[in-house]
C-alpha positions as CSV (number, residue, x, y, z in Angstrom):
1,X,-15.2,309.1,-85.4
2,X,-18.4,309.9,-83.8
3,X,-21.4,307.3,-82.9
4,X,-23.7,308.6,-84.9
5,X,-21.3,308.6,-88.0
6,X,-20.1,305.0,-87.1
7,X,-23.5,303.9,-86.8
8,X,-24.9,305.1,-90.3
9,X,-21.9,303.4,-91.5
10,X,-22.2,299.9,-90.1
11,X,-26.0,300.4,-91.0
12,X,-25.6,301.4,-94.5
13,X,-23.3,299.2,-95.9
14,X,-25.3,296.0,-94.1
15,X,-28.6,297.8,-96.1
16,X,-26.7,298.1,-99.1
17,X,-25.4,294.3,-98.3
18,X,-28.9,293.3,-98.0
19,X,-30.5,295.5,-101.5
20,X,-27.6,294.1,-103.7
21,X,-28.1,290.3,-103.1
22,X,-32.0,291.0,-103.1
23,X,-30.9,292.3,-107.1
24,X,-28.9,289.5,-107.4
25,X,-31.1,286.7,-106.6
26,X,-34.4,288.6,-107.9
27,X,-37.5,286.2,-108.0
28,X,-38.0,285.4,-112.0
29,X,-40.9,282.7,-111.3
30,X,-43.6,281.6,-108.8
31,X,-40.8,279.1,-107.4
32,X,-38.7,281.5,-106.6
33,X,-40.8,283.5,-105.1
34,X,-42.4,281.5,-102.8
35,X,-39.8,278.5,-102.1
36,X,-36.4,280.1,-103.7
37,X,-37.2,277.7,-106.4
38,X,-36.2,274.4,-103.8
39,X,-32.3,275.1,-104.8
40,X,-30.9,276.2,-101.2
41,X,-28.6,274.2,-99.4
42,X,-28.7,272.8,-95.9
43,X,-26.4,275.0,-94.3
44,X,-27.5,278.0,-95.8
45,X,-31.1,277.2,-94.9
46,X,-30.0,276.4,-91.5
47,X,-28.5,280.1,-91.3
48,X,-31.7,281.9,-93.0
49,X,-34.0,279.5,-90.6
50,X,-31.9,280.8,-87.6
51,X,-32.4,284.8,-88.7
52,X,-35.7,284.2,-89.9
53,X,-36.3,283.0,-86.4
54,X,-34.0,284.9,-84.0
55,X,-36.2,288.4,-84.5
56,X,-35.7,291.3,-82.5
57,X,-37.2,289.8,-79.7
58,X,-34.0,286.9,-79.5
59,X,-31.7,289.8,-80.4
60,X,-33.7,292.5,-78.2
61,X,-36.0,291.2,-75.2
62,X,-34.3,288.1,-74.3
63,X,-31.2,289.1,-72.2
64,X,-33.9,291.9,-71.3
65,X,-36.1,289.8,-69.6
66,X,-33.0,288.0,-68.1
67,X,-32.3,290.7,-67.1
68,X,-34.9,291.5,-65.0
69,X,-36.7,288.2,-64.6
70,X,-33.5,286.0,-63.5
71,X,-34.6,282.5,-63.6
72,X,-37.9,282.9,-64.2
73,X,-36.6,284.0,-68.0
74,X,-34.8,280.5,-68.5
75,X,-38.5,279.6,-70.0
76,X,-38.2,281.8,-73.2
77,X,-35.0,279.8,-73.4
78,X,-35.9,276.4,-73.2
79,X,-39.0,276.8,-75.1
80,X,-37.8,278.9,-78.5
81,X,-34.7,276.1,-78.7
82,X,-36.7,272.9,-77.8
83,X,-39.7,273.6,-80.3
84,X,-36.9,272.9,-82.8
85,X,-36.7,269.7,-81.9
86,X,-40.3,269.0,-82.1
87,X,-39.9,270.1,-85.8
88,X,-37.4,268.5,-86.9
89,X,-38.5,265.3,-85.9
90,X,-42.2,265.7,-86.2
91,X,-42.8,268.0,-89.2
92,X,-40.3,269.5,-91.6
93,X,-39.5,266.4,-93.7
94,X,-43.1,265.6,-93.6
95,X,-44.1,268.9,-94.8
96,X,-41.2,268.7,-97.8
97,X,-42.4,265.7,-98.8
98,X,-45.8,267.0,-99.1
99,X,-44.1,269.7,-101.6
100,X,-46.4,272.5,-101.4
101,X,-45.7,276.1,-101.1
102,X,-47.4,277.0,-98.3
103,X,-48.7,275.7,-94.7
104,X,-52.7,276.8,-95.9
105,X,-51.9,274.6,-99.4
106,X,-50.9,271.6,-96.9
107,X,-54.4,272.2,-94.9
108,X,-56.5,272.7,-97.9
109,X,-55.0,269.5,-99.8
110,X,-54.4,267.3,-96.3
111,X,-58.2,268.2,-95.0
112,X,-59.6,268.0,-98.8
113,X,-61.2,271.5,-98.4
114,X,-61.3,275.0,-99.5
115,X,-62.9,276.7,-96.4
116,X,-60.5,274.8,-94.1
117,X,-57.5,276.6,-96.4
118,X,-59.2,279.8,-95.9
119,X,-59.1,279.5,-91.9
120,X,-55.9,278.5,-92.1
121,X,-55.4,282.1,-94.1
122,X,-56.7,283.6,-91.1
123,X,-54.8,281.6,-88.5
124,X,-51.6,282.6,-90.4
125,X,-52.8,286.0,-90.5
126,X,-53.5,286.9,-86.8
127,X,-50.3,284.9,-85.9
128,X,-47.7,286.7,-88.4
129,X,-49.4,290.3,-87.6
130,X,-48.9,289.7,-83.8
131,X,-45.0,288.6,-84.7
132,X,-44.5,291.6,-87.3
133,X,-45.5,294.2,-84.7
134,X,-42.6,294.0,-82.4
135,X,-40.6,293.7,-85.3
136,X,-41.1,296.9,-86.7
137,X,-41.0,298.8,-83.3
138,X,-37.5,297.2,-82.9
139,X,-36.6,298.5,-86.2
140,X,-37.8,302.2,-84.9
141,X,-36.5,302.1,-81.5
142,X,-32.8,301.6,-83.0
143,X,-33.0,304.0,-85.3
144,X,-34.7,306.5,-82.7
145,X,-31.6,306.2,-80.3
146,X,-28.5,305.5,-82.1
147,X,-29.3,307.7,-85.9
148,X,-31.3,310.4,-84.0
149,X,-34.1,310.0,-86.3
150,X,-38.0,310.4,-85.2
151,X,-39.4,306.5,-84.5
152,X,-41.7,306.9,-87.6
153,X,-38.8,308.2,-89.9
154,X,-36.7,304.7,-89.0
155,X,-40.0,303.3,-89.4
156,X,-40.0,304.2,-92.9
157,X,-36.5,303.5,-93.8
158,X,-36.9,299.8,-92.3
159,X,-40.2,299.2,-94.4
160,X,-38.0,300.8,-97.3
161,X,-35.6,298.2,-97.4
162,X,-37.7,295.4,-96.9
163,X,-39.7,296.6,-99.7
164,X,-37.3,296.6,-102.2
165,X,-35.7,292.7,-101.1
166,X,-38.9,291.3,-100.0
167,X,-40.9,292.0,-103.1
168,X,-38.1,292.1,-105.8
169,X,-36.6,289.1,-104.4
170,X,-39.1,287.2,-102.9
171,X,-38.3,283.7,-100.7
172,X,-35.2,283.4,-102.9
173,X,-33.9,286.8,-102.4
174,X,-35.1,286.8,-98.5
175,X,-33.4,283.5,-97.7
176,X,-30.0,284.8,-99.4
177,X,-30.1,287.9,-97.5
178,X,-31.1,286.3,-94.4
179,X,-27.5,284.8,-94.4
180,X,-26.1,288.0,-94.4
181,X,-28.0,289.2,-91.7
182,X,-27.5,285.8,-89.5
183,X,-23.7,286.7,-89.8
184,X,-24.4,290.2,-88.8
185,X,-26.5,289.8,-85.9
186,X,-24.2,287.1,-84.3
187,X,-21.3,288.9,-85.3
188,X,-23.0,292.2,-83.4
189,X,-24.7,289.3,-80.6
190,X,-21.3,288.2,-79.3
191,X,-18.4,290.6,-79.8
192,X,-19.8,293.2,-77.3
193,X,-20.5,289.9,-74.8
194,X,-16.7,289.1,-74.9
195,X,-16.0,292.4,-74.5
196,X,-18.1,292.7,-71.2
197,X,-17.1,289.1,-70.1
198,X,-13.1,290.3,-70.1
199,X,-14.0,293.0,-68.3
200,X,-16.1,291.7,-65.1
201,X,-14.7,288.6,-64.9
202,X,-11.3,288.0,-67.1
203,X,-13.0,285.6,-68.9
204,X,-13.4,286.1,-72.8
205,X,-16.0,283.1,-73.6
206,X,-19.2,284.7,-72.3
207,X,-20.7,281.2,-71.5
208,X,-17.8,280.5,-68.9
209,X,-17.8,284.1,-67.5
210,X,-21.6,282.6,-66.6
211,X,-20.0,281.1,-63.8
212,X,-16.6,282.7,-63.1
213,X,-15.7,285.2,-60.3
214,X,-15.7,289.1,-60.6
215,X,-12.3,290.5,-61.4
216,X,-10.8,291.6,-57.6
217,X,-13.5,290.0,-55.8
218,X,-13.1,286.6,-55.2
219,X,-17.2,286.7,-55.7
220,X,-19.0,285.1,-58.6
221,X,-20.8,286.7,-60.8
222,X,-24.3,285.0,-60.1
223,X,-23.4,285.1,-56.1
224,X,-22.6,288.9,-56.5
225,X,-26.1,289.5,-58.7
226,X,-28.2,287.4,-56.0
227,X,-26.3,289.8,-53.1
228,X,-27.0,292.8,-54.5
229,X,-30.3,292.1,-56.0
230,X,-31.8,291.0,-52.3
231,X,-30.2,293.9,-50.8
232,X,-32.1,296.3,-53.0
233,X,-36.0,294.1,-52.3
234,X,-35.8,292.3,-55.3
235,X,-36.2,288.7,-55.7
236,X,-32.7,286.5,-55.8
237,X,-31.7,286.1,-59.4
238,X,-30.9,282.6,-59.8
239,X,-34.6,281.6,-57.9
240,X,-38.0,281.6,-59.9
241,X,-41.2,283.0,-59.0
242,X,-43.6,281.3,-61.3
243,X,-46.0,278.7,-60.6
244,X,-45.1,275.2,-61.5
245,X,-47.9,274.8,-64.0
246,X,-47.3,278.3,-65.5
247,X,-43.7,277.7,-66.3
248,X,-44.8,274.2,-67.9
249,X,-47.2,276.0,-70.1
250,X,-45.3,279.0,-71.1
251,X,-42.5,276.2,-71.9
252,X,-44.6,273.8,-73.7
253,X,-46.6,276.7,-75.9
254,X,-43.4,278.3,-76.9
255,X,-42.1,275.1,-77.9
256,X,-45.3,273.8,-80.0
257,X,-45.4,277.4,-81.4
258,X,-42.2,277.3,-82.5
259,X,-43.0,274.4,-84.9
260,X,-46.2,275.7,-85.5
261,X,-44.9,279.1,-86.8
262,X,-45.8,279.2,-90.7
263,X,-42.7,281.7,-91.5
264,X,-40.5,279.2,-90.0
265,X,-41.9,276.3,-91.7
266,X,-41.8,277.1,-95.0
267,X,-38.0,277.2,-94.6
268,X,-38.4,274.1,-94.8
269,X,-40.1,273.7,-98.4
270,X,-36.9,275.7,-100.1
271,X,-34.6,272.5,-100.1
272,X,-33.6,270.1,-102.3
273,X,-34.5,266.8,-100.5
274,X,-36.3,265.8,-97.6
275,X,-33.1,265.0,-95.9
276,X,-32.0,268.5,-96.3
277,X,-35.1,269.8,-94.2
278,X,-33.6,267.6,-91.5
279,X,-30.3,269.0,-92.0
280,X,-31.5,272.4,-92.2
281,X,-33.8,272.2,-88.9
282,X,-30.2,270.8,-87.0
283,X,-27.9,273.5,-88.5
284,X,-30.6,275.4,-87.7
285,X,-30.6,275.0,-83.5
286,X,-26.2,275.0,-84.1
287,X,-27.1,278.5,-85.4
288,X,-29.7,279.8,-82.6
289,X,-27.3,277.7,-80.1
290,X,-25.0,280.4,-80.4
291,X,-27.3,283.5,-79.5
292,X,-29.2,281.9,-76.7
293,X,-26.5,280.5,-74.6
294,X,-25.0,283.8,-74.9
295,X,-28.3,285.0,-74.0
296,X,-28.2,284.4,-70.1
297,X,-24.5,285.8,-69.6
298,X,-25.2,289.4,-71.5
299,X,-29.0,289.9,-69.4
300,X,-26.5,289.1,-65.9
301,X,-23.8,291.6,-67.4
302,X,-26.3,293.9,-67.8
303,X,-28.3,293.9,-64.7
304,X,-24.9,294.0,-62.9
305,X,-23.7,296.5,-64.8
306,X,-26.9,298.4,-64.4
307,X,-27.3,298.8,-60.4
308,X,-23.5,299.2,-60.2
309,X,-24.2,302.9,-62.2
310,X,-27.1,303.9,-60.4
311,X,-26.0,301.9,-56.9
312,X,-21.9,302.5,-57.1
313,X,-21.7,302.9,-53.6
314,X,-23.0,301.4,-50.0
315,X,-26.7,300.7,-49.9
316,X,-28.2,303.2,-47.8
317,X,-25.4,305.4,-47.3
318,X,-26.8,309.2,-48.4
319,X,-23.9,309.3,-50.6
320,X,-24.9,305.9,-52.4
321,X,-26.9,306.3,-55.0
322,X,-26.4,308.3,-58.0
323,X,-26.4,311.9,-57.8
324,X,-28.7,313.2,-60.7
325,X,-26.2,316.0,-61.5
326,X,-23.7,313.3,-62.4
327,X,-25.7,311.0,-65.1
328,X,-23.3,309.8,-67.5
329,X,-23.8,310.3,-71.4
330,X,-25.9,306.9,-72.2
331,X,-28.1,307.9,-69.8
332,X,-29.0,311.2,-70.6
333,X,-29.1,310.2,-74.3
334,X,-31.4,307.0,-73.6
335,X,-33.4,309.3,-72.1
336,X,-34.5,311.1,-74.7
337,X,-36.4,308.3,-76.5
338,X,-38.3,307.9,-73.3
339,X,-37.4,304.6,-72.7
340,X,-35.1,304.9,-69.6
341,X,-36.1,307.8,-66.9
342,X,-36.3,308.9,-62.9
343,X,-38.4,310.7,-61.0
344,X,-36.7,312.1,-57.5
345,X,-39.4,311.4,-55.2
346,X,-38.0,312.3,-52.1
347,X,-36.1,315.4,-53.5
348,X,-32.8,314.2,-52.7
349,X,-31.3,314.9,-55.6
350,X,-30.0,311.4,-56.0
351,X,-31.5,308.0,-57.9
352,X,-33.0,305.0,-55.4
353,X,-33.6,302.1,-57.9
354,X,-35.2,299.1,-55.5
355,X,-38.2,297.2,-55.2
356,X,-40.9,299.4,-53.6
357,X,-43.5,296.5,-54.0
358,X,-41.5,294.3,-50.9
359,X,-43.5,294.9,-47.9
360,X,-40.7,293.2,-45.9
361,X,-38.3,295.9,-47.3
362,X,-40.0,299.0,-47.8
363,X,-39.9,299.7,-43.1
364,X,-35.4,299.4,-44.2
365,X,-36.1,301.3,-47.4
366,X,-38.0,304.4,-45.3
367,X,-34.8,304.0,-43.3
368,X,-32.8,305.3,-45.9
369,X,-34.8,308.1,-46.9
370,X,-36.9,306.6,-49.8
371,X,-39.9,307.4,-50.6
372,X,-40.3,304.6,-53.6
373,X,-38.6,303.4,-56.5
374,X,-37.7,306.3,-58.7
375,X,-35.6,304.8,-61.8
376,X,-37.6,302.8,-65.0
377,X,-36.1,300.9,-67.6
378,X,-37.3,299.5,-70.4
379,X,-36.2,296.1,-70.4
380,X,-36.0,295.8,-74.0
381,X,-33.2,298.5,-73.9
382,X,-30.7,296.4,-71.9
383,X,-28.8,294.3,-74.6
384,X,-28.2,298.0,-76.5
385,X,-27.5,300.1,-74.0
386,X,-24.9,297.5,-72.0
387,X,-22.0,298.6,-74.1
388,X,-22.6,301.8,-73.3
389,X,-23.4,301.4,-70.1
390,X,-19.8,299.0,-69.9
391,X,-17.8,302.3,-72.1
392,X,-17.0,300.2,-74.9
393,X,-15.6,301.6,-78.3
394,X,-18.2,303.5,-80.6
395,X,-17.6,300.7,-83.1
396,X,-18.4,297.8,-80.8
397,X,-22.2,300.3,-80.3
398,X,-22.5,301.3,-83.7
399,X,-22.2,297.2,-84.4
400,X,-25.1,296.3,-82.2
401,X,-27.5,298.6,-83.6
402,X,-26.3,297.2,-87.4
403,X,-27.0,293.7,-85.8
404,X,-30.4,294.4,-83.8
405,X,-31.9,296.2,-87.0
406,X,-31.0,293.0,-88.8
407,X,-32.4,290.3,-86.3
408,X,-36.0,293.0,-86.8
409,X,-35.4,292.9,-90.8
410,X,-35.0,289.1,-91.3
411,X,-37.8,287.8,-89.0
412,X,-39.8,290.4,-90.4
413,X,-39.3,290.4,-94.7
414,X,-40.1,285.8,-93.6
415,X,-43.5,286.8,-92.2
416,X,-44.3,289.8,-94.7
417,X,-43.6,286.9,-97.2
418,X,-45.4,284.0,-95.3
419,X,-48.7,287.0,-95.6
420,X,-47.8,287.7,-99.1
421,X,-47.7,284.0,-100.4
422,X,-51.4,283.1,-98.0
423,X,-53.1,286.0,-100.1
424,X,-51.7,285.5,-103.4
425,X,-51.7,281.8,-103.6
426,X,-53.7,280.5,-100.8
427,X,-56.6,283.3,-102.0
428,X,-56.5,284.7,-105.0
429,X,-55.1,281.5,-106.8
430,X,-56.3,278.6,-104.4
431,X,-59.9,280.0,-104.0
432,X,-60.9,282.7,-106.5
433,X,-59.0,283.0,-109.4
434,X,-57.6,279.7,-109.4
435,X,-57.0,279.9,-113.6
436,X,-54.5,283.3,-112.9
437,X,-51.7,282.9,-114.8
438,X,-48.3,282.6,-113.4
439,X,-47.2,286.0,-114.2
440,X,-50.1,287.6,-112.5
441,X,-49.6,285.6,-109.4
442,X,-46.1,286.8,-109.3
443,X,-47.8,290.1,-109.2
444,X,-49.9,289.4,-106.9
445,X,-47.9,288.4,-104.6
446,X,-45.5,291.6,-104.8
447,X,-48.9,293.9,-104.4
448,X,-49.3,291.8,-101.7
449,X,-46.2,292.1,-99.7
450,X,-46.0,295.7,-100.4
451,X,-49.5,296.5,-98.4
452,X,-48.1,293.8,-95.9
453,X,-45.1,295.8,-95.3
454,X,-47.5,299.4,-94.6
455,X,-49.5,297.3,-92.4
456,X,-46.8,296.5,-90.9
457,X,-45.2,299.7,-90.7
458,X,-48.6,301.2,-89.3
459,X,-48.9,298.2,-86.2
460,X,-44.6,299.4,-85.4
461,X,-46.1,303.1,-85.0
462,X,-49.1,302.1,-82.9
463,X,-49.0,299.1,-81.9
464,X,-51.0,296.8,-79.6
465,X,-50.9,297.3,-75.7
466,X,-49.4,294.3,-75.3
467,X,-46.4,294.3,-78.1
468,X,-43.6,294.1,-75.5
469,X,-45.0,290.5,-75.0
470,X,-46.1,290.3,-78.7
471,X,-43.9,286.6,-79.7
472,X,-44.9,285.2,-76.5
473,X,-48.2,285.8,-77.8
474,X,-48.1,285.1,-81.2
475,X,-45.8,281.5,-80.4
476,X,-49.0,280.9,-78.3
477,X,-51.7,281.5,-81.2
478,X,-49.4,278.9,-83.2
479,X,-49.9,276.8,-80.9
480,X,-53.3,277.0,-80.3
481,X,-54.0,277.1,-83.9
482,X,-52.0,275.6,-86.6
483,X,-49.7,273.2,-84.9
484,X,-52.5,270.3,-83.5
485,X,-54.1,270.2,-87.7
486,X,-50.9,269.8,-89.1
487,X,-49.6,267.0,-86.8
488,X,-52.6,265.1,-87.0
489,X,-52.6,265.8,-90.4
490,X,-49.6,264.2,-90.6
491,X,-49.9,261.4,-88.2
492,X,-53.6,260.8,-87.9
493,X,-55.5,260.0,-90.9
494,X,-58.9,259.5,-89.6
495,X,-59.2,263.8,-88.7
496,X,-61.3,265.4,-91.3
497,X,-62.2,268.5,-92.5
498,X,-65.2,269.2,-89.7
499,X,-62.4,268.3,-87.6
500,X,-60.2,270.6,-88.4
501,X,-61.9,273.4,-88.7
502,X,-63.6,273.4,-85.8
503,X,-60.2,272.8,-83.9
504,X,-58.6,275.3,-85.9
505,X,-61.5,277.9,-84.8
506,X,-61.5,277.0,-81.1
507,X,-58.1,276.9,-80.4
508,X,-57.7,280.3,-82.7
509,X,-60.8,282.0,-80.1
510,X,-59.9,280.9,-77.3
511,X,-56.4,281.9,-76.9
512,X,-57.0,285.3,-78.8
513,X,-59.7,286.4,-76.4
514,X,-58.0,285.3,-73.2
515,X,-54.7,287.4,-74.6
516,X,-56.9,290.1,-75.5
517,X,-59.3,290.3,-72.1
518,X,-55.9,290.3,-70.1
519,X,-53.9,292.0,-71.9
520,X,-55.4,293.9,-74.8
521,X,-58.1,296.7,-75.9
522,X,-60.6,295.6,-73.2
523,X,-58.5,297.2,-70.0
524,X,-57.9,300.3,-72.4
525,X,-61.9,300.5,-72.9
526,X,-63.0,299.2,-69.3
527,X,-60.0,299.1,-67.3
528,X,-59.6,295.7,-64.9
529,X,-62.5,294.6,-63.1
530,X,-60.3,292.5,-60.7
531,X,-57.9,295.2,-59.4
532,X,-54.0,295.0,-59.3
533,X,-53.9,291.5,-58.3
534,X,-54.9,290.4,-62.2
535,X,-53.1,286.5,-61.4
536,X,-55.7,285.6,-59.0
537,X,-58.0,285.4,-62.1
538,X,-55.8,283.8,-64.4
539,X,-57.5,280.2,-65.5
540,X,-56.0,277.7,-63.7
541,X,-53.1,280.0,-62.7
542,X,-51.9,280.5,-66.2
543,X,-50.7,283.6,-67.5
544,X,-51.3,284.6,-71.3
545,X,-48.1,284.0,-72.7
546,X,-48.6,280.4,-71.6
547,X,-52.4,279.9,-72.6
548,X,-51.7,278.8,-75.9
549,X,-51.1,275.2,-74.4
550,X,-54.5,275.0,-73.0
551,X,-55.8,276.4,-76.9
552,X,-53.7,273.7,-78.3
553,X,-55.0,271.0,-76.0
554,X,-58.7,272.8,-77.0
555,X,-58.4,272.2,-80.3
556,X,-56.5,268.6,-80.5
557,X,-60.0,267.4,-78.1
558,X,-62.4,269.5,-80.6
559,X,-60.8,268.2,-84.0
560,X,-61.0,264.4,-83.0
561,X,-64.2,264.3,-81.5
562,X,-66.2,266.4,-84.0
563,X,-64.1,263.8,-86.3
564,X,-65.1,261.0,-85.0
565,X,-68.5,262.5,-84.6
566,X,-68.6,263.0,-88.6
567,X,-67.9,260.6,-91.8
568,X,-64.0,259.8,-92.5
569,X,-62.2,261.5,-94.8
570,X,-62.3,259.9,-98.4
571,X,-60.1,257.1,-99.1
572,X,-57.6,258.7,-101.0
573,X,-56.8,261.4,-98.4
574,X,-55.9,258.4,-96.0
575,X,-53.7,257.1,-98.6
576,X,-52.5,260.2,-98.9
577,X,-51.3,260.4,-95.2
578,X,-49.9,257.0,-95.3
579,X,-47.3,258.1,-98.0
580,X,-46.7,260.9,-96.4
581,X,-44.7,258.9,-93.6
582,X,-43.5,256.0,-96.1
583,X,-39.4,256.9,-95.8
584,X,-37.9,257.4,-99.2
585,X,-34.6,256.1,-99.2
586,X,-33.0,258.0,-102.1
587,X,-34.0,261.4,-100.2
């Protein structure tokens, strides 16, 4: 059976998995639409909290950057899985004791005020839109490569099927069909990895093969990447390039955003008991455990696997490279969504993939006969074109795309409902029409989530110049924004509304408009004023997917002092936050 056919197939029945529990579990109330009427289990909640997290950009980018970053990737890593700690202890059962439905009701009630709910509408807002983007381009690129369709056609038959289970099912039907698509994205995550690990080293538990040697070597894996990879200009794999204080902030804001993310919080408000949002948060990192130590082995495999196609033999031998009249079949296909590509600069007819920015080894590289690197890969390509690239069995290929459009799907139904529920309830019902009846609410919210979903749909076709690094980015406007108000909200009675607005706001404008001045609209309009060498003129040498720790330091500063510079908040807000933090031993 062909690819294409396998991959409709493995596609098809997981939507048709995903439409019939979305009719199953329908929303019939307010509860269930927003908070799956607070009936889900720990452990299921700790596998919908671990698909509504682990987005294309876990499934996609991660081994991708890996890939191509080495060590200096270990970051992403350490940061998505430790911010799960910070909210575990720090905010979920806090935040299920409150009982609220949403992270701008927790504001608005914590900081007694309607315009700080409405920031926190915006916050939410800016942060879920940056998330959803990369989503919804994931969702096209798979459907581009692997079901031959145009990007905007599997544009429009991912929005389709979130559609119908976002707004027919609502929190309760998203969380239920997030378990399905946890089990097919780690299903689709590690098969091909143990697949790939047998083959290079022997070894069929990925995290082992990590460290074991290369099949009829004697060389392992790691030793054999740093060879190869410094033979060809690059920088040695298992070494980092990154500044001390930019690893420490990309680290920390990833971590902070993590537990600042309002998609992933709500999880949170769909159990029981606030011992299950404990529960949930742990099964939770068990869950994303799984992925992201896998993670590092399958962005090695497929660097290795990558310079051994277009490098199979001697380094600078004129018969090393690979001859352009014998590409093999993933990489003419790949090709054709413009993702993957050459250019034979020096007319040789042959591919020279190496680092043409080393000074040291561009005199060797002119040597050979090169006149500059001629291969580019889209590093978001790697974790779906490896078991190609490794000749597995069409169904082991036709899996992966099943399991990258669901890790797109899940992450992206939690944030079109996070959008839905700030307009519907944190608006329309919290600040205008606060009388609606439940019934129009409902409907609300499902008008809602459908022009969430276009919106969405639109930012997938065009999106942002800086979308490859689009969760960096939106992890860091958490951060900056929402994390700081609702831990001191939590912990620190005497912030108040002043307080956290202004924080809110600073940390909000600050860390957009450095993302955007570095990365955004403003080098498409005036191009950089600094040159090539843009890190020179990062603050403090920080890039942008680590600024939102400096935001979130901005706006813990701004929201104490202008608190302390302005009357306390009433007396029954503090008593509020005090029993808050009082345990309850019968949860």
């Amino acid at each position: 059976m062909s690819l294409k056919v396998l991959t409709y197939l493995a596609v098809g029945i997981s939507f048709a998995l995903y439409i019939g529990i979305a009719f199953w579990s329908r929303a019939k109330d307010t509860g269930d639409f927003y908070i799956a009427g607070r009936g889900v289990s720990p452990l299921a909640n700790g596998m919908a909290t671990a698909a509504d997290w682990m987005s294309a950009a876990s499934f996609l980018s991660i081994a991708g950057l890996i890939a191509f970053l080495g060590y200096d990737g270990s970051v992403y890593l350490m940061g998505w899985t430790g911010g799960y700690v910070l909210l575990a202890l720090l905010l979920a059962p806090y935040l299920r004791k409150f009982g609220k439905f949403t992270v701008p009701e927790f504001i608005g009630e914590r900081y007694y005020s309607k315009t700080a709910r409405v920031v926190a509408v915006i916050c939410l807002i800016f942060i879920s839109f940056t998330y959803v983007a990369g989503q919804m381009r994931g969702v096209g690129i798979v459907f581009s490569r692997f079901l031959e369709v145009p990007v905007t056609t599997g544009l429009v038959i991912g929005m389709t099927v979130v559609f119908i289970y976002a707004v027919l099912g609502g929190m309760k039907g998203i969380t239920y069909t997030q378990v399905a698509q946890y089990c097919v994205l780690i299903f689709a995550y590690t098969v091909p990895a143990i697949f790939i690990a047998i083959q290079i080293t022997g070894n069929p538990i990925p995290q082992l093969a990590f460290g074991s040697e290369i099949v009829g070597t004697g060389t392992a894996l790691l030793d054999k990447l740093d060879d190869i990879v410094t033979s060809l200009g690059f920088k040695q794999y298992t070494s980092g390039s990154k500044s001390m204080i930019d690893v420490f902030c990309i680290t920390l804001a990833l971590m902070v955003g993590t537990a600042g993310l309002p998609h992933v919080i709500v999880r949170f408000f769909t159990v029981p008991k606030v011992r299950d949002a404990r529960k949930s948060a742990g099964y939770a990192l068990l869950f994303i455990a799984i992925l992201y130590t896998t993670a590092p082995v399958v962005g090695a495999m497929a660097r290795y696997n990558l310079i051994n196609t277009i490098q199979p033999g001697e380094i600078g031998a004129v018969d090393g490279n690979l001859a352009i009249d014998d590409l093999p079949s993933w990489f003419e296909t790949w090709q054709k969504t413009g993702l993957i590509g050459f250019e034979d600069k020096n007319g040789d007819g042959r591919i020279q993939y190496y680092n043409d920015d080393n000074a040291e080894f561009a005199a060797q590289a002119a040597e050979y006969g090169w006149q500059g690197n001629e291969l580019t890969v889209d590093r978001d390509i790697m974790v779906l074109a490896n078991p190609e690239i490794a000749g597995l069995p069409n169904w082991v290929i036709a899996l992966v795309a099943a399991g990258a459009i669901a890790a797109a799907l899940s992450t992206a139904a939690g944030l079109l409902l996070v959008i839905s529920a700030a307009i519907s309830h944190d608006l329309i019902k919290g600040i205008f029409v606060p009388d609606i009846s439940e019934k129009k609410e409902l409907l609300a919210g499902r008008i809602a989530a459908a022009f969430a979903i276009m919106i969405a749909g639109y930012l997938g076709f065009d999106p942002p110049g800086w979308v490859a690094q689009v969760v960096a980015f939106a992890f860091g406007l958490a951060a900056a924004s929402l994390f700081p108000v609702i831990l001191l909200g939590i912990f620190f009675k005497r912030v108040n509304k002043e307080g956290a607005i202004a924080g809110m706001l600073t940390g909000l404008v600050f860390t957009y408009g450095y993302i955007e001045y570095f990365k955004g609209l403003f080098l498409k309009w005036a191009g950089a004023p600094w040159g090539e060498n843009v890190a020179e003129h990062w603050l403090f040498g920080i890039s942008p997917e680590g600024i939102g720790a400096v935001g979130m330091c901005l706006n813990f500063i701004v929201a104490i002092t202008v608190s302390h510079m302005t009357a306390p908040p009433p007396e029954r807000i503090q008593y509020m936050v005090e029993q808050i933090r009082v345990p309850r031993h019968f949860d």
